[in-house]
C-alpha positions as CSV (number, residue, x, y, z in Angstrom):
1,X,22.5,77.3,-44.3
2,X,19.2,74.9,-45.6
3,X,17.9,72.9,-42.4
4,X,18.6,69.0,-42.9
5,X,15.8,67.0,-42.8
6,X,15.2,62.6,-42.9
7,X,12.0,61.5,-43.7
8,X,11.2,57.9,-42.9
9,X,8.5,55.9,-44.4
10,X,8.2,52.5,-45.7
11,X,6.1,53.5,-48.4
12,X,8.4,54.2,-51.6
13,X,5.8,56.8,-52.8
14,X,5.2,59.0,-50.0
15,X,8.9,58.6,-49.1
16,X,10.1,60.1,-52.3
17,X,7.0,62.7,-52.4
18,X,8.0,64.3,-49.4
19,X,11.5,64.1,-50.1
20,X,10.5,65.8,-53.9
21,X,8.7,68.2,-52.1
22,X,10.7,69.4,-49.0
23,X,14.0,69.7,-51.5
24,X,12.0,72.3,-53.6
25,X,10.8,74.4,-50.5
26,X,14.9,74.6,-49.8
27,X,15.5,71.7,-47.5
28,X,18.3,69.0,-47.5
29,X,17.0,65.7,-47.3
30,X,17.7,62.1,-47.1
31,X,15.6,59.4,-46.7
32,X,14.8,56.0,-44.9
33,X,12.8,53.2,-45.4
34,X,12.3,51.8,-42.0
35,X,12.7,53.3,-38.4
36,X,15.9,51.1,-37.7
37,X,17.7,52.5,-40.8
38,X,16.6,55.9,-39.6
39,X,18.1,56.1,-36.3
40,X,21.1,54.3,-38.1
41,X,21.2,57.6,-40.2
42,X,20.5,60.0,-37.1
43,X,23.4,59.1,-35.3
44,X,25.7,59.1,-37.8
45,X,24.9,62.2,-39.0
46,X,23.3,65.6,-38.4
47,X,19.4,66.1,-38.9
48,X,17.2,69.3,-37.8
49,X,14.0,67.4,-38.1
50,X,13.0,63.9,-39.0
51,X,9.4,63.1,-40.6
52,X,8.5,59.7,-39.4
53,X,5.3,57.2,-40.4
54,X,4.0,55.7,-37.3
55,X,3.7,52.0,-38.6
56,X,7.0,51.0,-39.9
57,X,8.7,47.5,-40.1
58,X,12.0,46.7,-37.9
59,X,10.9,50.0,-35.7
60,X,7.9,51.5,-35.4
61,X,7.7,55.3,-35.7
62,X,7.2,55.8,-32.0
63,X,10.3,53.6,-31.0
64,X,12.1,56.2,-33.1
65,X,11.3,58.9,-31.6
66,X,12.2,57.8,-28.3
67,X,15.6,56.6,-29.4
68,X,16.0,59.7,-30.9
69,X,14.7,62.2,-27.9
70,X,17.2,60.0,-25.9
71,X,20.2,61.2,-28.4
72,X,19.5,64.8,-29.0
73,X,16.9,66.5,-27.0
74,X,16.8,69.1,-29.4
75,X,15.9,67.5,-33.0
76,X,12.3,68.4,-34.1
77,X,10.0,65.3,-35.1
78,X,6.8,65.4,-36.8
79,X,4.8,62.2,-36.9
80,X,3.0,61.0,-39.6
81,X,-0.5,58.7,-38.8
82,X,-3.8,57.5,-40.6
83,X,-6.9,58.9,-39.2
84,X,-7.6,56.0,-37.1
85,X,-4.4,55.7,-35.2
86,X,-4.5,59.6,-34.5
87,X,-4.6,58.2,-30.6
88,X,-0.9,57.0,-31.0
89,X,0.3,60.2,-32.6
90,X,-1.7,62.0,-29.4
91,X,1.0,59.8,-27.3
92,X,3.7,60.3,-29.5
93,X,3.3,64.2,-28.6
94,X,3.3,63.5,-24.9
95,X,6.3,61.7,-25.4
96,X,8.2,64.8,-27.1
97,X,7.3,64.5,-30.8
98,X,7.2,68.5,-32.1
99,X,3.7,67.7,-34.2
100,X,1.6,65.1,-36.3
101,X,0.1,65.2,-39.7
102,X,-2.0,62.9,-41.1
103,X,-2.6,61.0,-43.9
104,X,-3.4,61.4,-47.0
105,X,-1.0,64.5,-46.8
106,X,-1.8,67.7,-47.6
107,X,1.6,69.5,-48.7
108,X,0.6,72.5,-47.5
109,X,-0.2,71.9,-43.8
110,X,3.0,70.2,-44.2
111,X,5.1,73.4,-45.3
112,X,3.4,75.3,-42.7
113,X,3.9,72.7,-39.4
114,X,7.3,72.3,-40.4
115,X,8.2,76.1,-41.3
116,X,6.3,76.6,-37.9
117,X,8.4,74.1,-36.1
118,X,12.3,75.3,-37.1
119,X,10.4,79.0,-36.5
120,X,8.7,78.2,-32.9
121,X,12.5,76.2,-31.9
122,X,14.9,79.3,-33.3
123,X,12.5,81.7,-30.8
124,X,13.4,78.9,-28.0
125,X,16.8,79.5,-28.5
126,X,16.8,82.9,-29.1
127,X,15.5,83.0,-26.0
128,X,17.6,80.8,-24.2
129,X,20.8,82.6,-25.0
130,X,18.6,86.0,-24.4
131,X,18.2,84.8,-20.6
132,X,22.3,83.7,-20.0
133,X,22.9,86.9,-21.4
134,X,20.4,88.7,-19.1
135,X,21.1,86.2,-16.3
136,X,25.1,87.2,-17.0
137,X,24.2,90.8,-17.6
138,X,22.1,91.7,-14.3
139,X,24.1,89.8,-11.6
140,X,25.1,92.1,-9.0
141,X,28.8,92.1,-9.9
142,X,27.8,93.5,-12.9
143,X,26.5,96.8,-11.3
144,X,29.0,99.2,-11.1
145,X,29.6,100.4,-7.9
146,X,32.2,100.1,-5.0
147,X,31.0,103.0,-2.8
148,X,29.3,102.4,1.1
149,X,26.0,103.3,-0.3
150,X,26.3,100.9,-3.5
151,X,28.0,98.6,-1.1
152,X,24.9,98.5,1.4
153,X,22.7,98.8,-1.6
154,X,23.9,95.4,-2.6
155,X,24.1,93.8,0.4
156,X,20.2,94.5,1.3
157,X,19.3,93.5,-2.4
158,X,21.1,89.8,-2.6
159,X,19.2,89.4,1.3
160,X,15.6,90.1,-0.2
161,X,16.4,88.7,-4.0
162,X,15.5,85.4,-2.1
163,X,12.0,86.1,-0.6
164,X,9.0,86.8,-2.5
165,X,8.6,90.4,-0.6
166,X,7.5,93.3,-2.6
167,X,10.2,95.9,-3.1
168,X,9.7,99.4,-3.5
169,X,13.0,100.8,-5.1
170,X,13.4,104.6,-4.5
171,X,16.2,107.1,-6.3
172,X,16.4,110.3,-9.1
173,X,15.6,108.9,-12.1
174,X,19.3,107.5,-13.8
175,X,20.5,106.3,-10.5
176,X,19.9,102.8,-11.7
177,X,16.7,101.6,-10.1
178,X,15.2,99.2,-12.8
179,X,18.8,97.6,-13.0
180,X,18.6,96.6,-9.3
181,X,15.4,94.7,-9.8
182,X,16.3,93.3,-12.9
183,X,19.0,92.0,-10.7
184,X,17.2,91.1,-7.6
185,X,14.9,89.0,-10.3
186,X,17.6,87.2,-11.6
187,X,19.1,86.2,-8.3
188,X,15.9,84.9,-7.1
189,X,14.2,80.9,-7.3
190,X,12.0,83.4,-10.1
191,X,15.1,84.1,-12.4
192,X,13.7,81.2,-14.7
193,X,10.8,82.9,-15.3
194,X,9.3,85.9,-16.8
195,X,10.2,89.3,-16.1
196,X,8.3,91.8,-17.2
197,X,8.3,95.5,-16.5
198,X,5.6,97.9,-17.2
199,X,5.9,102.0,-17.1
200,X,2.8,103.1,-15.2
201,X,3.5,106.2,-16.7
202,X,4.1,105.5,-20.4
203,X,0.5,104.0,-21.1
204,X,-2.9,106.0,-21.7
205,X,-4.6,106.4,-18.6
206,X,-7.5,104.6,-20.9
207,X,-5.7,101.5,-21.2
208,X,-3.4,100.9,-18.4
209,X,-6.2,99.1,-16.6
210,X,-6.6,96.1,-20.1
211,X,-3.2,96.3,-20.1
212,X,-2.4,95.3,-16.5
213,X,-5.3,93.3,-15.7
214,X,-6.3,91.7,-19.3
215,X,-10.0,91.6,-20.4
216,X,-12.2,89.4,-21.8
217,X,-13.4,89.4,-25.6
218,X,-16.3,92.2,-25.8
219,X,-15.4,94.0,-22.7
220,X,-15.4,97.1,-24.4
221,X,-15.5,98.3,-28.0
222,X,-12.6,96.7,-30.0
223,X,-11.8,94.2,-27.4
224,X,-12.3,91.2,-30.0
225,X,-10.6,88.6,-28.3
226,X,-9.6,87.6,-24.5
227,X,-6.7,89.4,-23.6
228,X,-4.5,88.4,-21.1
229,X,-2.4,91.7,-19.2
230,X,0.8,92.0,-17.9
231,X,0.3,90.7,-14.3
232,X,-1.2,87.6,-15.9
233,X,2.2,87.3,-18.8
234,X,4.1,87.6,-15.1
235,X,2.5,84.3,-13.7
236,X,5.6,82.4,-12.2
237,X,7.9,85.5,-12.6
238,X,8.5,89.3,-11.1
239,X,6.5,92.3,-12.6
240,X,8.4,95.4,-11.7
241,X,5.7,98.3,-11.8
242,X,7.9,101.2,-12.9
243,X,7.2,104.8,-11.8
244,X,4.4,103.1,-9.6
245,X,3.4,106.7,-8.5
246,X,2.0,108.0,-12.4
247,X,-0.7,104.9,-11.8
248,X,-4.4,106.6,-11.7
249,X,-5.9,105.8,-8.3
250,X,-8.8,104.1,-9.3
251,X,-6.2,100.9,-10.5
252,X,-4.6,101.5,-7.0
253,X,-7.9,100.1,-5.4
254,X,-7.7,97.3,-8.0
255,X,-3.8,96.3,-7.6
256,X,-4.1,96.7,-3.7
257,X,-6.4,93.6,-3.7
258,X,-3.8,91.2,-6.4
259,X,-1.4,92.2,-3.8
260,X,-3.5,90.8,-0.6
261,X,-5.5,88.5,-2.2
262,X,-3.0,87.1,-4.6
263,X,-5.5,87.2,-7.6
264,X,-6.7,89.4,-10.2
265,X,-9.9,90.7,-12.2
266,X,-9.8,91.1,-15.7
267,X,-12.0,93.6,-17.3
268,X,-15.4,92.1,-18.6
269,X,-15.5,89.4,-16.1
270,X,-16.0,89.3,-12.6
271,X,-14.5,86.1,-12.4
272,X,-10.9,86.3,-10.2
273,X,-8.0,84.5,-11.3
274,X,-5.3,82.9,-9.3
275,X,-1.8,84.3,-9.5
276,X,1.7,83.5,-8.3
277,X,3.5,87.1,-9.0
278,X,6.5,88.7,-7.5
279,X,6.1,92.8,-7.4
280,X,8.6,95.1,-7.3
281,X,8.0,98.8,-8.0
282,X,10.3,101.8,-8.5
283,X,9.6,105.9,-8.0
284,X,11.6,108.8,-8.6
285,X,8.9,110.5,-6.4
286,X,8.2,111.0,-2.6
287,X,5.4,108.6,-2.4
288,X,4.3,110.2,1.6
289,X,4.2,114.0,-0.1
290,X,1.9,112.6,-2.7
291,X,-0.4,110.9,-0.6
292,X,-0.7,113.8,1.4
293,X,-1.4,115.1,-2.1
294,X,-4.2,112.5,-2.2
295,X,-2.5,111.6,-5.4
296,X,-1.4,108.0,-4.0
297,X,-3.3,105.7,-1.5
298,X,-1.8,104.8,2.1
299,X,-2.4,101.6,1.8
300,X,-0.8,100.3,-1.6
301,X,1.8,102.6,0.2
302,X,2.3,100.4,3.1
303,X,1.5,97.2,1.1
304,X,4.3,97.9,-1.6
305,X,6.9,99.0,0.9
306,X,7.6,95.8,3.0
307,X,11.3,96.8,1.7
308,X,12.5,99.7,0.8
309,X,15.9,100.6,-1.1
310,X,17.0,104.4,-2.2
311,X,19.2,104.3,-4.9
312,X,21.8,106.9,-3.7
313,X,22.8,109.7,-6.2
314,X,26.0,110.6,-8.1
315,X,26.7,113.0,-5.0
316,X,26.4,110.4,-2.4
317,X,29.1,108.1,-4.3
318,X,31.7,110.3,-6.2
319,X,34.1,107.5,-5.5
320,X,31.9,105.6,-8.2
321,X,32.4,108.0,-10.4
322,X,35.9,107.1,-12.0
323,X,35.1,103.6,-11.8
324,X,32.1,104.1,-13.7
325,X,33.9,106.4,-16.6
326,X,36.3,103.9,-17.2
327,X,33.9,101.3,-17.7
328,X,31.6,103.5,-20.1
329,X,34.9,104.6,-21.8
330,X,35.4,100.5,-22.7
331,X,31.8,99.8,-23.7
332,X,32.2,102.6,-26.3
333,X,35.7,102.1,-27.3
334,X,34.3,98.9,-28.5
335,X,30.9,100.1,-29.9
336,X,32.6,103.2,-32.0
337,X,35.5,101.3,-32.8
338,X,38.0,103.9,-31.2
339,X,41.2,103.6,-29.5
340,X,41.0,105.2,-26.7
341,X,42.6,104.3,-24.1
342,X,40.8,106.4,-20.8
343,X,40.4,109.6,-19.9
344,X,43.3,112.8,-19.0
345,X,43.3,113.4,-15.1
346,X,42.3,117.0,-15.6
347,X,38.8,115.8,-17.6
348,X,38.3,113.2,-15.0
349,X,38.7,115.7,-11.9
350,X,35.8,117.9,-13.7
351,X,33.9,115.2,-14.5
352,X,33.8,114.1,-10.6
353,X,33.2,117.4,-9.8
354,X,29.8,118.1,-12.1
355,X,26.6,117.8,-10.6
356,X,25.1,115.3,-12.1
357,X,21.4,116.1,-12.5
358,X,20.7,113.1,-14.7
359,X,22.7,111.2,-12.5
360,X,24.0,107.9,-14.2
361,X,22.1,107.8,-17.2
362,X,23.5,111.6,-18.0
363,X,27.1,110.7,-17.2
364,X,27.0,107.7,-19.6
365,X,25.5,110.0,-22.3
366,X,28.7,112.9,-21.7
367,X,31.0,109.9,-21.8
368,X,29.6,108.4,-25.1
369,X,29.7,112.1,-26.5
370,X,33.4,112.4,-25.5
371,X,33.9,109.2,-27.0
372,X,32.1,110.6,-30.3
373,X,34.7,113.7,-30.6
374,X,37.3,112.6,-29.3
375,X,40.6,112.5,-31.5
376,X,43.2,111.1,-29.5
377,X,44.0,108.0,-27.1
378,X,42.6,109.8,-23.9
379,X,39.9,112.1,-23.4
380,X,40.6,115.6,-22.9
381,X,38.3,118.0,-21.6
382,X,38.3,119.9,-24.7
383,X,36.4,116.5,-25.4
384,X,33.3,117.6,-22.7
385,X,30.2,119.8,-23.8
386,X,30.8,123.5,-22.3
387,X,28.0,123.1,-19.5
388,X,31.0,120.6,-17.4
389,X,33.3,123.5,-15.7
390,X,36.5,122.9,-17.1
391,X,38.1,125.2,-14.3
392,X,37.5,122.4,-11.8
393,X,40.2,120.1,-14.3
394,X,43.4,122.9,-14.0
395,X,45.4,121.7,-11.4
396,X,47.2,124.7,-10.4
397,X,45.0,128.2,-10.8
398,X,47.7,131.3,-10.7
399,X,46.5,134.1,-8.7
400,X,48.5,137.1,-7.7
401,X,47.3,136.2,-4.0
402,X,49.9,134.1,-2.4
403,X,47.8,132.6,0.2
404,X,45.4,131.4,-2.3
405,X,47.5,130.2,-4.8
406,X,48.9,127.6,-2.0
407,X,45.5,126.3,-0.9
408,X,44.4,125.7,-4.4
409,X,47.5,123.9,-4.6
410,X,46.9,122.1,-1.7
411,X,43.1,121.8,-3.1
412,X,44.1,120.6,-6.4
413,X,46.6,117.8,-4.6
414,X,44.4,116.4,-1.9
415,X,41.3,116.1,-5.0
416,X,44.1,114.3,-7.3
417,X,45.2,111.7,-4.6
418,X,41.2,111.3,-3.8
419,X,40.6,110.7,-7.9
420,X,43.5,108.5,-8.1
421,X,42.6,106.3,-4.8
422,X,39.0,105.7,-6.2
423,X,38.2,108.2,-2.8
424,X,39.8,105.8,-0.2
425,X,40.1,108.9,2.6
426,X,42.0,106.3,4.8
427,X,44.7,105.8,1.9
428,X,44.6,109.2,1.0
429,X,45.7,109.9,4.7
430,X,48.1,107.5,4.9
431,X,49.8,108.9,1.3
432,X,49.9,112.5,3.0
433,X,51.0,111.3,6.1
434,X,48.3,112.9,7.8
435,X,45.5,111.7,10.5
436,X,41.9,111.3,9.0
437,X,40.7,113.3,11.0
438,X,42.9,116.2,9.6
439,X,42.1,115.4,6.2
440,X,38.4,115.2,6.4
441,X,38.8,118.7,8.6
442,X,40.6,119.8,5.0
443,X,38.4,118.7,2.6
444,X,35.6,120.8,4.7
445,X,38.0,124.0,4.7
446,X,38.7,123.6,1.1
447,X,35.1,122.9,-0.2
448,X,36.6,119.7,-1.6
449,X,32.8,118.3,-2.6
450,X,32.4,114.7,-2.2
């Protein structure tokens, strides 16, 4: 759909010109020949971008954009001024006005200011609906999780989202540690600002240091131009440094003083530059057996960690785990365009019982694959790739042992009320008619893993 466009000028000939013009390059337009018959136009009906002459009779070009801006806050306005009244234009900018061309007119700094207008405001509100979405996406109750440890997890994270204290976010990788911060950024007075996470491990040991610091043009061969890095693009916002432990100890020394000192060093310069930057860093690593491994310094150690959270694993919340089928089951039920509807009790009871080694991010991946090959409304464990031990789904395993049959029966009952309760033990109890006690004395005798 062609952007609509008014132009307004009192001057017949450049009035029509632009209006010839602008119609060829694929624009609607209309036109007025005075600033009050243009606003008269605006409001009654809808214009992406209105041209305006400064010096106008009935209402000047500048008392249009005002009246405008005050309308829609939104519509784009270039201003069009003679050399000599480029001052006014300079205050029409100031006063909102997108960008000024002056006179005589060159058509094609005009295509390219407006083109560049309508393609600088789409990014704008790109972005704007990119940040509700992550602001939507990366709130807390979004995180799946009702478990103690997921439960404590959030409770520490919404208590530090609204300091400025740098975070050090432990956990295997998959357990969901770059979701946290992405969280605790958007729930803190930072979540209007950028948030930028680097992998400390995913750039050359050659240029981490440019990429994190910046440099200045001619620092080193091929550096043509200043270059601000990522701390610098985080100005305002939170820089999660991810896998903080792959950084080369020689930028350790270097990000140990932005963290005191607040300021930064790019390379080429040894001129420091004032920051305002939130860190958080993440590590799948134990950050004490690799400093004893000289590998990581004691003191970015200490500095980083004024907070620390460990993501728990899949093992330490296998109440999570249904919860967290059935809401990868919906995301691709919608993505493959699948009906299906969840997942058969015997699939979900070997699914709780796998280890997970890739911990969240490989129990998405089985699900999706289910999803994939699966050919009726719930997954079966025929569904599952043969590595997930499909004799922890049968509910009843025959034996010619009588004694063992019944306390794999008993097994295989206690497991399905645990599954089925989201592993409430005290509602579990309370179904069997049992003590707590005497159940979690059960689930120890029966190697029930939790």
């Amino acid at each position: 759909m062609p952007y609509n466009i008014l132009v307004a000028d009192d001057e017949e000939i450049i009035r029509d010109s632009l209006a010839y013009f602008l119609k060829n390059e694929g624009f609607e337009v209309d036109t007025a020949e005075n600033g009050k018959l243009a606003l008269e136009k605006f409001t009654a009906g809808h214009f992406d971008m209105i041209i305006s002459d400064i010096e106008m009779p009935e209402m000047k070009g500048t008392e249009l954009l005002r009246r405008v801006r005050e309308y829609d806050q939104r519509v784009l306005v270039i201003i069009i001024t003679a050399y000599g009244a480029l001052e006014t234009a300079l205050i029409a900018l100031r006063e909102g006005a997108t960008d000024y061309i002056l006179k005589p007119i060159e058509f094609d700094e005009l295509s390219i200011k407006v083109n560049k207008a309508f393609e600088t405001h789409n990014l704008l509100t790109e972005n704007q609906i990119l940040k509700r979405e992550l602001n939507r996406n990366f709130d807390f109750s979004n995180i799946i999780g009702k478990s103690k440890a997921m439960n404590r997890i959030f409770g520490l994270s919404k208590t530090v989202a609204m300091t400025d204290s740098t975070v050090l976010i432990t956990g295997n990788s998959g357990t969901g540690k770059e979701l946290i911060a992405r969280a605790i950024h958007h729930n803190s007075r930072r979540a209007n600002k950028p948030f930028i996470a680097v992998n400390c491990g995913a750039i050359p040991e050659s240029l981490i240091e440019s990429e994190l610091f910046g440099h200045k043009k001619g620092a080193f061969t091929g550096a043509l131009y200043d270059k601000d890095g990522f701390i610098k693009a985080a100005d305002g916002g939170t820089l999660l440094l991810d896998e903080i432990s792959e950084m080369p100890l020689q930028l350790q020394v270097k990000l140990l003083r932005v963290l005191q000192e607040k300021e930064l060093v790019p390379v080429g310069t040894s001129l420091p530059i004032k920051i305002d930057v939130r860190f958080l860093a993440t590590t799948n690593r134990n950050l004490t057996e690799e400093i004893e491994k000289g590998t990581f310094r004691e003191d970015l150690y200490y500095r980083i960690n004024v907070v620390e959270l460990r993501m728990p694993s899949l093992i330490e919340r296998k109440e999570d785990i249904p919860i967290l089928v059935d809401f990868f089951i919906s995301k691709y039920r919608n993505e493959l365009k699948k009906n299906i509807k969840g997942i058969e009790q015997n699939a979900l009871r070997a699914v709780v019982s796998h280890k997970w080694k890739g911990e969240v991010r490989e129990l998405e991946n089985i699900i999706e694959r289910a999803c994939i090959f699966a050919a009726g409304e719930y997954l079966s464990i025929d569904d599952f790739p043969d590595f997930i031990d499909k004799n922890k789904g049968i509910e009843v395993r025959y034996n010619t042992n009588y004694e063992e049959f019944m306390k794999n029966c008993e097994r295989d009952f206690i497991l399905h009320q645990l599954v089925e309760s989201n592993y409430d033990k005290e509602k579990v109890a309370k179904i069997m008619n049992m003590g707590l006690s005497t159940l979690y004395r059960k689930i120890k005798e029966l190697q029930i893993d939790l």
